[in-house]
PAVO-545597 format. One record per residue (C-alpha): residue number from 1; residue in three letters; x, y, z. Coordinates in steps of 0.05 Angstrom, whole numbers, plus 5000, padded with zeros to 4 digits. Example, Ala and Ser with C-alpha at 12.3 -4.5 7.8 and 13.67 -1.06 7.14 Angstrom:
# PAVO-545597
1,ala,5246,4910,5156 .
2,ser,5273,4979,5143 .
END
This chain:
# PAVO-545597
1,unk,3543,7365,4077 .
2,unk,3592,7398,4026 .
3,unk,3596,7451,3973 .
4,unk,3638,7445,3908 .
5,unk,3656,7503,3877 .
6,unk,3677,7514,3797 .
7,unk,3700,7452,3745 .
8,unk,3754,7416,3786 .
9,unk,3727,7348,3813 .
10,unk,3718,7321,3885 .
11,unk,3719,7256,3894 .
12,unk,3678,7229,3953 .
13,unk,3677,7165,3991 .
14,unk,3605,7145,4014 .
15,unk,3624,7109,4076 .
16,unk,3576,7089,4137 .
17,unk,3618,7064,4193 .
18,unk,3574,7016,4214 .
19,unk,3568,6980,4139 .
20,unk,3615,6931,4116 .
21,unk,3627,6921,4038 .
22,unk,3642,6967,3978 .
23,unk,3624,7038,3987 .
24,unk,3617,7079,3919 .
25,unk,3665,7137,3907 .
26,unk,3624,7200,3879 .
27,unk,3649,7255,3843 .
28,unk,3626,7326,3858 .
29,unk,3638,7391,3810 .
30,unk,3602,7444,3823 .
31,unk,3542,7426,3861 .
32,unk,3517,7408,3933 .
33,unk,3521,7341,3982 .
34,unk,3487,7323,4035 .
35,unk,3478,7253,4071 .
36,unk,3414,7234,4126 .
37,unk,3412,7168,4165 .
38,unk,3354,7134,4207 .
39,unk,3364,7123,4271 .
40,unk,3327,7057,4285 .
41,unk,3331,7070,4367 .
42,unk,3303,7137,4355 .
43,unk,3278,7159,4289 .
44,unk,3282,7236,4279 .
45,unk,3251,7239,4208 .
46,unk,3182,7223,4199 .
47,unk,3142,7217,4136 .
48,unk,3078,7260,4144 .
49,unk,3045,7230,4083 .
50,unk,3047,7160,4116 .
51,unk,3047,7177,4181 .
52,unk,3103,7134,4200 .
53,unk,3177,7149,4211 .
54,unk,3221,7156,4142 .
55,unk,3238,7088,4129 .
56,unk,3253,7064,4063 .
57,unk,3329,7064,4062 .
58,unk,3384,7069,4125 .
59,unk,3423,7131,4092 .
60,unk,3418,7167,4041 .
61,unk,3463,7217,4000 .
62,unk,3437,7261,3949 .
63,unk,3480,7307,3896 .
64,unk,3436,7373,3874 .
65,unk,3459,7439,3847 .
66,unk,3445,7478,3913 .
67,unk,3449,7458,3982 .
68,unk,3382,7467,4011 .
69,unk,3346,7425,3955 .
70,unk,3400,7366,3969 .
71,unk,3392,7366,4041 .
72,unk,3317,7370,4039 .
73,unk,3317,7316,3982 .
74,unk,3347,7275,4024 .
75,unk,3293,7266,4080 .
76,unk,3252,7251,4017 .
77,unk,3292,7188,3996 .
78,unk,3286,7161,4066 .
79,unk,3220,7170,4071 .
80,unk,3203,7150,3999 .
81,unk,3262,7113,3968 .
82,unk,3264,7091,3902 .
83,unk,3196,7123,3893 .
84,unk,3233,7197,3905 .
85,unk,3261,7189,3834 .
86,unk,3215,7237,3807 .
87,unk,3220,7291,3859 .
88,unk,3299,7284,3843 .
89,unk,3293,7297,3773 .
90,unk,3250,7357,3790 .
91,unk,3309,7386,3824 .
92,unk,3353,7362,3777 .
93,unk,3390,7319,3841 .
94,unk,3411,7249,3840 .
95,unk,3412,7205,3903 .
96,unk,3457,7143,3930 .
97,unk,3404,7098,3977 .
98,unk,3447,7044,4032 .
99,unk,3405,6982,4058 .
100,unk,3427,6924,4091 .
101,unk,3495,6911,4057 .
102,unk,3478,6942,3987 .
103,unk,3481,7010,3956 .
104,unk,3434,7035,3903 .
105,unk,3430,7102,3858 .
106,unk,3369,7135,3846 .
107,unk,3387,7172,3781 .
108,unk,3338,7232,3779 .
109,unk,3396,7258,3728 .
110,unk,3453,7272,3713 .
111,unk,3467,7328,3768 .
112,unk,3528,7335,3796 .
113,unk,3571,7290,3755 .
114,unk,3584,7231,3795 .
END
């Protein structure tokens, strides 16, 4: 998870170690990241309103302006996936979603730059 602070830009490299491919570089100004995975072994996040474990995407990443509501969002895009695009524009968040070999963006807005 990371914090940017003020106008200068971050860039960020969305990277899973495990994924081959093109991995999109993100740009962060004055906002909040954070990043969630499933474990397919062991899943730790479950989704309650399915009653299943969280499994629409393998990681997600999610840009918000404050750091609780991005890491919270992005159990949310695990569980939900594309369907969480609502919830992100609530919070004014966007999200990056990684299955298989592909990477997607959920674009709640425009949060974050990017």
């Amino acid at each position: 998870d990371l914090r940017g602070f003020g106008e200068r830009d971050k860039e960020v490299l969305l990277r899973r170690t495990e994924a081959s491919g093109e991995a999109p570089v993100i740009t962060l100004r004055d906002g909040a990241l954070a990043s969630s995975a499933r474990e397919r072994a062991q899943p730790v996040h479950f989704d309650a309103s399915a009653r299943h474990s969280a499994n629409a995407c393998e990681f997600a990443t999610v840009l918000a302006p404050q750091c609780m509501a991005a890491d919270a969002l992005t159990k949310i895009v695990l569980a939900r996936g594309a369907a969480a695009a609502p919830i992100l524009r609530d919070y004014n968040a966007r999200a990056f979603m990684h299955e298989g070999e592909s990477w997607r963006e959920l674009a709640g807005t425009r949060a974050c730059t990017a």
